[in-house]
C-alpha positions as CSV (number, residue, x, y, z in Angstrom):
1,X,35.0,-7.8,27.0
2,X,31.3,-6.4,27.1
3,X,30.3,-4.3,24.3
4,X,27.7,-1.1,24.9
5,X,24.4,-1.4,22.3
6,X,24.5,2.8,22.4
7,X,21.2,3.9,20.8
8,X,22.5,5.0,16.8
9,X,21.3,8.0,14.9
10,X,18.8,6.7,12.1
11,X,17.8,10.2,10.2
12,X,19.3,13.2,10.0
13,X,17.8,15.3,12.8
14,X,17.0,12.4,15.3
15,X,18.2,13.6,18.6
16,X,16.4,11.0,20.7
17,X,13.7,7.8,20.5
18,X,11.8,6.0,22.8
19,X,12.2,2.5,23.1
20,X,9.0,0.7,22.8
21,X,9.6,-3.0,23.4
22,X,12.3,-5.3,24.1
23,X,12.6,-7.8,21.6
24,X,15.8,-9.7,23.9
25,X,15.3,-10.5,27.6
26,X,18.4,-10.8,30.3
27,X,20.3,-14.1,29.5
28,X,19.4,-14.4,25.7
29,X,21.3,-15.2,23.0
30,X,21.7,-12.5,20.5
31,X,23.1,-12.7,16.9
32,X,24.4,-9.3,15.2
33,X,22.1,-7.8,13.2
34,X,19.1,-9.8,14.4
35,X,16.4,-7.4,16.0
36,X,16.9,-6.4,19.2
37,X,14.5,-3.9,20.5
38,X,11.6,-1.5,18.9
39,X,12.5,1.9,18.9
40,X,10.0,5.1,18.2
41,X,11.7,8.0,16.5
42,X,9.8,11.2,15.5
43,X,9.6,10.1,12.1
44,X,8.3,5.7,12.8
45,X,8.5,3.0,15.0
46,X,10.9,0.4,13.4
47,X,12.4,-2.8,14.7
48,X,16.7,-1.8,15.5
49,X,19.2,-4.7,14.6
50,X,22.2,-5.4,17.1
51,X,25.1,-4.1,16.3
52,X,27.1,-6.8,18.2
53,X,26.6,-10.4,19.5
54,X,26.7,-12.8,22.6
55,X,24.6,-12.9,25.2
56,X,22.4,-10.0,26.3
57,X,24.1,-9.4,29.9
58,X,22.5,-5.9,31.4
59,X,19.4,-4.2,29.4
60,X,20.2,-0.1,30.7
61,X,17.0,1.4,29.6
62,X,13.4,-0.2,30.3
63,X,10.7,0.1,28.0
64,X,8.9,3.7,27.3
65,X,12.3,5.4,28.0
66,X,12.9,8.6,26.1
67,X,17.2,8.3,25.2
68,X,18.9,10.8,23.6
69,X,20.8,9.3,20.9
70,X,24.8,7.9,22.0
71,X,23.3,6.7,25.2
72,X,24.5,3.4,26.0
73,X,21.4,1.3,26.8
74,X,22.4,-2.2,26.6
75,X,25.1,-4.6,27.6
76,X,26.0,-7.6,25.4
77,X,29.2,-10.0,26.3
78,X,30.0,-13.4,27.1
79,X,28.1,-15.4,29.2
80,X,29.2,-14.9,32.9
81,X,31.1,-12.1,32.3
82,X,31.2,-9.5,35.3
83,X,29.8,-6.2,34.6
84,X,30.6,-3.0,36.3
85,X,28.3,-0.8,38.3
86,X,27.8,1.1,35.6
87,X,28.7,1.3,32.5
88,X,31.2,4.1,30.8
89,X,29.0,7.5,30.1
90,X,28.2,7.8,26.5
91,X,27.8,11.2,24.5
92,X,24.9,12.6,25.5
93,X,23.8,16.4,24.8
94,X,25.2,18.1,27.4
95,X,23.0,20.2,30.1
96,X,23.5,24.0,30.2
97,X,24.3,25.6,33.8
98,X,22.0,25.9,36.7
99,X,19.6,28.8,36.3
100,X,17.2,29.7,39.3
101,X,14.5,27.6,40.4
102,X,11.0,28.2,40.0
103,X,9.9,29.7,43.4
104,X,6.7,28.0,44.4
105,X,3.9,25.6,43.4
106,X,0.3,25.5,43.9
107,X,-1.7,23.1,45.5
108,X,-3.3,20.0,43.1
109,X,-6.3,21.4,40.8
110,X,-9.6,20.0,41.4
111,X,-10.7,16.7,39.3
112,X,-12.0,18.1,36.2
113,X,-15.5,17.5,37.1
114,X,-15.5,20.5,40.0
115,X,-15.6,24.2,39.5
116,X,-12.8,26.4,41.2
117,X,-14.4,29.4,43.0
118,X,-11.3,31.4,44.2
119,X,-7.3,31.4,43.8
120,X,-5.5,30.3,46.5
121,X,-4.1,32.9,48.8
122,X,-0.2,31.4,48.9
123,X,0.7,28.8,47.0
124,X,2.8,26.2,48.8
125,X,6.3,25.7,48.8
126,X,7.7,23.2,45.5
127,X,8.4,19.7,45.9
128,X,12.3,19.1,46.0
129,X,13.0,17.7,42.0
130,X,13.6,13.9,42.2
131,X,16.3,12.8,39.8
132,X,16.1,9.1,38.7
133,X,18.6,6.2,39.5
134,X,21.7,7.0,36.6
135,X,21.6,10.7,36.9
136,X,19.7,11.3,34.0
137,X,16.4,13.7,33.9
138,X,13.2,12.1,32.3
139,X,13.0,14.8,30.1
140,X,11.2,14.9,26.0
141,X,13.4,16.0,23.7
142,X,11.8,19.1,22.8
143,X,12.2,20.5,26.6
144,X,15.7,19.3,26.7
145,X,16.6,21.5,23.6
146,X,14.5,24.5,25.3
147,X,16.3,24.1,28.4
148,X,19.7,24.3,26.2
149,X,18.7,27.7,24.7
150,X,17.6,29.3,28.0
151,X,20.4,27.8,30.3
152,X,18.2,26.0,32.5
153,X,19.7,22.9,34.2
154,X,17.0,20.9,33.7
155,X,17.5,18.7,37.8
156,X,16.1,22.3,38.6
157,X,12.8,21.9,36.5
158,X,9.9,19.7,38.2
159,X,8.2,17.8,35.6
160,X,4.0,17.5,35.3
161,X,4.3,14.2,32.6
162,X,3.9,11.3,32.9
163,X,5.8,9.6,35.7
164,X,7.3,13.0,36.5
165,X,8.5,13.5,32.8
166,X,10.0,17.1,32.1
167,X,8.2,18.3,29.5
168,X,8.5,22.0,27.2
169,X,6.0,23.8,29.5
170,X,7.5,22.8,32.4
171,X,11.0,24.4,31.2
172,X,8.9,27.7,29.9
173,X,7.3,27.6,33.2
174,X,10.9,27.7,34.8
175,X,12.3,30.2,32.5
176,X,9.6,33.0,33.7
177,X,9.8,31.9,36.9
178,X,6.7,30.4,37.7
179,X,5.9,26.8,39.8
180,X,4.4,24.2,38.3
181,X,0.6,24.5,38.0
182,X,0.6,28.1,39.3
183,X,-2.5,29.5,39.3
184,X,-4.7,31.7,36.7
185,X,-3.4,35.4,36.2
186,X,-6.8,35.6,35.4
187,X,-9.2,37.3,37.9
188,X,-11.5,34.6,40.1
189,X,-14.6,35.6,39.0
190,X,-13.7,34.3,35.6
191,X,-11.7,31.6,37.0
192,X,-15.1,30.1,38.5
193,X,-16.5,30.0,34.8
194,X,-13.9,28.8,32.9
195,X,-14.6,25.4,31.7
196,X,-12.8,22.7,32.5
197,X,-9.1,22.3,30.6
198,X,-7.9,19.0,29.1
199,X,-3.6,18.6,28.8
200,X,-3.1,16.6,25.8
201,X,0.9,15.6,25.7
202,X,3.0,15.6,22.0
203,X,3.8,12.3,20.7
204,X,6.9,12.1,19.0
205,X,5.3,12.9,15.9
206,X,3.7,15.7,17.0
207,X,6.9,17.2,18.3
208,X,8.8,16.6,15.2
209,X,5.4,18.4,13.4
210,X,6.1,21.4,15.7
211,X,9.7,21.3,15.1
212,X,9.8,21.2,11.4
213,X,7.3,23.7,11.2
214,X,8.7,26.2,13.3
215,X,12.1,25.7,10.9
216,X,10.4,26.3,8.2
217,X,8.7,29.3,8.9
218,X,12.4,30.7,9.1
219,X,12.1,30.4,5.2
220,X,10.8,33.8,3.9
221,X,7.8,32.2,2.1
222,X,6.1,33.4,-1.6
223,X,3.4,32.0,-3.3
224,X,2.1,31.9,-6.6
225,X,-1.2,30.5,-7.8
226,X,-3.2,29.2,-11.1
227,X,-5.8,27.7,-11.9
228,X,-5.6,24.9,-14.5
229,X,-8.6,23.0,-16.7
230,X,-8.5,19.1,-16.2
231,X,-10.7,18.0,-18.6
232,X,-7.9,16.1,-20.5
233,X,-6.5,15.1,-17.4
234,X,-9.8,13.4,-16.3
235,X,-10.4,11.8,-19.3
236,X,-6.5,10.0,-19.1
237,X,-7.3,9.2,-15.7
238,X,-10.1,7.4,-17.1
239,X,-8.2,5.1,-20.0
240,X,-5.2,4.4,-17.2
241,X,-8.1,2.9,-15.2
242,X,-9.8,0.8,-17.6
243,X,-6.3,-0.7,-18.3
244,X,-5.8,-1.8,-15.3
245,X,-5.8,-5.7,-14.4
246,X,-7.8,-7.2,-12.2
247,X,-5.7,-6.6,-9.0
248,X,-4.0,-4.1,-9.5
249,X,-3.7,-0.6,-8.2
250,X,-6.0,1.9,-10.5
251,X,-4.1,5.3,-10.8
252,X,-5.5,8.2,-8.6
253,X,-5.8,12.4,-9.9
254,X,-3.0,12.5,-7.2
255,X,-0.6,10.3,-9.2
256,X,-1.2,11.4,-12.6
257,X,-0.4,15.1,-11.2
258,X,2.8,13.6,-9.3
259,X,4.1,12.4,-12.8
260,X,3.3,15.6,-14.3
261,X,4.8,17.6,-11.3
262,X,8.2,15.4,-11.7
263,X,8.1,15.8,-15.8
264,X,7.8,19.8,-14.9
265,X,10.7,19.7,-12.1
266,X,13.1,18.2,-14.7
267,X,12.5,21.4,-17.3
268,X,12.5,23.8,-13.8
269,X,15.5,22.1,-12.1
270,X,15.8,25.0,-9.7
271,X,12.6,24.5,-8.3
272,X,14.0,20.5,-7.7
273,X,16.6,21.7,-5.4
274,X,17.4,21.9,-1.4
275,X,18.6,25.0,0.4
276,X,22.2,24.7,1.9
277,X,23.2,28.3,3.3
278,X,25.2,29.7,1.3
279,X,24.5,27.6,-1.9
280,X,21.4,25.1,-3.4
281,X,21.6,21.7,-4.5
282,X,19.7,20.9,-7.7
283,X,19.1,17.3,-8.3
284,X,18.5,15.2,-11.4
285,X,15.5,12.8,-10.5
286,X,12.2,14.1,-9.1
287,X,12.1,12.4,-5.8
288,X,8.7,13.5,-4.6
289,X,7.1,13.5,-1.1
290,X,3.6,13.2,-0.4
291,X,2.0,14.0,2.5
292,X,0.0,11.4,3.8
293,X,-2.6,12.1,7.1
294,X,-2.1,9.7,9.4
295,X,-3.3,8.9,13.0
296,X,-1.6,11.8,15.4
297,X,-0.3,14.1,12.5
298,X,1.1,13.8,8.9
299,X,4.0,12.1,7.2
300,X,5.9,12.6,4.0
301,X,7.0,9.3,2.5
302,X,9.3,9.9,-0.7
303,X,8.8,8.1,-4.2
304,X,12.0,8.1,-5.8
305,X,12.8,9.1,-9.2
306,X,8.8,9.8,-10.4
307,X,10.4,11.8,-13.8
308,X,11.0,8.1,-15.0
309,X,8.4,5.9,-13.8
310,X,5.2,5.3,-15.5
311,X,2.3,6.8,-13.5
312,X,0.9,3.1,-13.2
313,X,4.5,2.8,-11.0
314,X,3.9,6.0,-9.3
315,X,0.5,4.2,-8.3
316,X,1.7,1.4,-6.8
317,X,4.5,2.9,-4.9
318,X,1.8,5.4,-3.4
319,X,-0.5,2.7,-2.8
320,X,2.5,1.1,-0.7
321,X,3.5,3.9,1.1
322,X,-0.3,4.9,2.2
323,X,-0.9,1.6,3.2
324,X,2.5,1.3,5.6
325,X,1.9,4.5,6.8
326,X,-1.8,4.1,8.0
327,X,-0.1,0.5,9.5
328,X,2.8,2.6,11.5
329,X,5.0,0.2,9.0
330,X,7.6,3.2,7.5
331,X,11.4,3.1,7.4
332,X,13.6,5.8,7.7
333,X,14.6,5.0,4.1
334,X,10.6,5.9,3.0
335,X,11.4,9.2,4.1
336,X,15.2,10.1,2.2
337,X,16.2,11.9,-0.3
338,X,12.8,14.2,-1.0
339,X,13.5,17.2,-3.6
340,X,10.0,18.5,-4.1
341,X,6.9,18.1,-2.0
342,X,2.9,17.6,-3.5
343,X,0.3,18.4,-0.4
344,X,-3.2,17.5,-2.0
345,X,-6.2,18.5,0.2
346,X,-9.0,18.3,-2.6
347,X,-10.1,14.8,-1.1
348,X,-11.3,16.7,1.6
349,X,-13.2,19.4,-0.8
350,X,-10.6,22.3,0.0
351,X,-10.7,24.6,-3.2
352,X,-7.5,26.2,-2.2
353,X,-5.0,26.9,0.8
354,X,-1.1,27.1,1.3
355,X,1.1,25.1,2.1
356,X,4.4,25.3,4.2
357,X,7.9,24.1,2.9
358,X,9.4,21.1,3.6
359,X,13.2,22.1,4.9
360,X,15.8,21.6,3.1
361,X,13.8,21.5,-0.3
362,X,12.5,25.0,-1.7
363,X,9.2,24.2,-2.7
364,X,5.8,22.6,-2.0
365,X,2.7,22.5,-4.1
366,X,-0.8,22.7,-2.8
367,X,-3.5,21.3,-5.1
368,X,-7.3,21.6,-4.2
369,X,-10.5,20.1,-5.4
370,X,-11.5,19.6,-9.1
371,X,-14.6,21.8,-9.3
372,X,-17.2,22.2,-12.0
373,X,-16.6,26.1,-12.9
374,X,-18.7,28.6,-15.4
375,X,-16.0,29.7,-17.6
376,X,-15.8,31.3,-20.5
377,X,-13.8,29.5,-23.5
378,X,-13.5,30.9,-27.6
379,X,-16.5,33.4,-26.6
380,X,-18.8,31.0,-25.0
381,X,-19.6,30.5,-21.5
382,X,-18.8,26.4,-20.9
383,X,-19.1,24.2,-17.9
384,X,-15.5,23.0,-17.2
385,X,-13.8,21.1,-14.3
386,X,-11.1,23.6,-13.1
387,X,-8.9,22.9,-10.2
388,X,-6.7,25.5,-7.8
389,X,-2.9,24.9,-7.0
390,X,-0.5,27.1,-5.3
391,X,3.2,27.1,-5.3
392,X,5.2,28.0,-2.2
393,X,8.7,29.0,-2.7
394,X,12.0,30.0,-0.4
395,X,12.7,33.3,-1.5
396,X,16.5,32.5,-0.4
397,X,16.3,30.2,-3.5
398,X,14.1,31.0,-5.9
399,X,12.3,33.9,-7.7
400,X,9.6,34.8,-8.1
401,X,9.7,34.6,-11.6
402,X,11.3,30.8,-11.6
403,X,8.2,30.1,-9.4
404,X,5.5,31.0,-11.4
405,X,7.3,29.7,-14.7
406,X,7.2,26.2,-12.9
407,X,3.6,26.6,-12.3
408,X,3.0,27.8,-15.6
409,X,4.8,24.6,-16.9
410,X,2.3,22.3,-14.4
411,X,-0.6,24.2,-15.6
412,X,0.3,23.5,-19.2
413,X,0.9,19.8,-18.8
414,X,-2.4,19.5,-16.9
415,X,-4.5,20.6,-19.6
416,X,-2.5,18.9,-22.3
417,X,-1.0,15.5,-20.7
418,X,0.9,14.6,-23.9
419,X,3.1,17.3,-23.7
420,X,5.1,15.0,-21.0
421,X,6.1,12.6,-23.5
């Protein structure tokens, strides 16, 4: 009998992934656990293994489909075995009731090049909604969850994306009412100025980005800041280098303060923690995320267990991650298990900023720039390299006063790197 390939869950919080290339065509052989298609998920694009063999009978979802996760979209058997129509229905995130249409939609815009000079009079009447062969909506996943919370059915909802492609405006559009491309509220004497507006769609990432971040605003946020001298710190930096064999990976500021950070977290395990409701989960190990830019947004790769490794480690298991990032090249294990986030912008010659949390943990650090500072030390005014890091906390789990007894801690090792040992 045929077996469904459903498409799995691979991270907590996937709800959906778009399937970027099959690896299998109609007719091939396919061995369980070989790779059988390349899937994008908000988090990275990774090769998916069968979960079943024989031959590859009836592929049910073509290439740059968006697939909620649970949705059958493969059929693998015996050779020659008969199919049905159409497969079984697999779980799929059910659609909320029919709410109202929207009423009307306006005619095309102009190309980009040309310059409106007055709003149409009466839009025309709305394009009957198409609904692909299967019965499923093209929808992203971000509209499909709007159109959950406002109780719009989304065969209702006429999409502008690609291919006709539901996406979040769309479903705000049909929640207030208004047609697809509706024209300006704005009067048309400043409608004929108005430059010309470019659309720029979310990838996945972006969407995830959006998503995470609008969780973790729900986190009442502190911070606390300090300022700590690195002189000492430089000069380690320095010796780690030098040590270093031809080859390998020479230790960055960032890694040195990522082993200090994790040495800190073990002596502040509250601050090492995730939020659970009703209760936190402190961890042992410092398994510490860094925030790496990346083409289209940022990702957060974990190094596990940084309390124990030698910062020459913590080099060249950042070095690693950087490098499979830039190369769209992480797993969904690179991202697991994170207690503690470092965000370090002073690459980029920020003194200071804030960062947001990283849901579930309770805390992120922002460090800045090193920066050559007039300061005044046993009476004398000195040149010293000083550098700026703020601590943001979830007040649900942490005090104030745990938060800036942590930093206090970080400060301290900073200026006086053998106090980790």
């Amino acid at each position: 009998m045929a077996t469904q390939i459903t498409l799995p869950r691979l991270g907590q919080g996937m709800e959906s992934g778009i399937i970027v290339r099959w690896l299998k065509a109609e007719g091939d052989e396919v061995t369980k656990g070989e790779p059988l298609y390349e899937l994008d998920t908000e988090k990275v694009t990774q090769e998916v293994e069968a979960d079943a063999g024989g031959v590859l009978l009836r592929i049910l979802e073509v290439e740059g489909a968006d697939v909620p996760v649970g949705t059958a979209i493969a059929m693998v058997g015996e050779a020659g075995e008969a199919l049905p129509e159409q497969p079984a229905p697999s779980a799929a995130p059910a659609q909320a009731q029919a709410a109202a249409p929207a009423e009307a939609a306006a005619p095309a815009p102009a190309p980009a090049t040309a310059v409106a000079t007055a709003v149409p009079a009466a839009p025309v009447a709305a394009a009957p909604v198409a609904t692909p062969a299967g019965g499923r909506v093209k929808a992203s996943p971000l509209a499909r969850r709007i159109a959950k919370d406002q109780g719009i059915d989304l065969a209702t909802v006429q999409g502008t994306g690609p291919e006709g492609r539901i996406v979040a405006e769309d479903v705000e559009r049909a929640a207030a009412g208004e047609a697809p491309g509706a024209p300006s509220a704005f009067p048309a004497a400043l409608v004929s100025e108005a430059p010309a507006v470019e659309t720029v769609e979310f990838t996945a990432m972006r969407r995830t980005i959006a998503r995470r971040m609008s969780e973790a605003w729900q986190a009442p946020h502190f911070q606390v800041s300090l300022t700590a001298d690195v002189g000492r710190m430089i000069e380690l930096r320095g010796r780690l280098v030098d040590g270093v064999a031809d080859g390998g990976v020479r230790p960055t500021y960032s890694d040195l303060i990522t082993k200090l950070v994790a040495v800190a977290l073990t002596r502040h395990p509250a601050l090492n923690a995730h939020f659970a409701g009703d209760a936190v989960h402190q961890y042992g190990p410092a398994n510490i995320g860094i925030a790496i830019a990346v083409e289209g947004g940022l990702v957060v790769p974990v190094i596990p267990a940084c309390d124990r490794r030698s910062v020459t480690a913590i080099a060249a298991a950042r070095s690693d991650l950087v490098e499979r990032s830039r190369a769209g090249k992480l797993s969904t294990d690179d991202f697991a298990g994170g207690t503690f986030t470092i965000s370090n912008l002073g690459m980029f010659g920020i003194e200071r900023f804030m960062a947001v949390i990283n849901p579930p943990q309770v805390a992120i650090l922002a460090v800045g720039s090193i920066e050559d500072r007039v300061v005044v030390v046993d009476g004398e005014v000195v040149v010293r390299p000083r550098m700026e890091m703020t601590l943001s906390c979830d007040h649900r789990a942490v005090d104030g006063a745990q938060g800036a007894d942590f930093l206090r801690t970080v400060k301290e090792l900073l200026e006086e790197p053998g106090l980790a040992l």
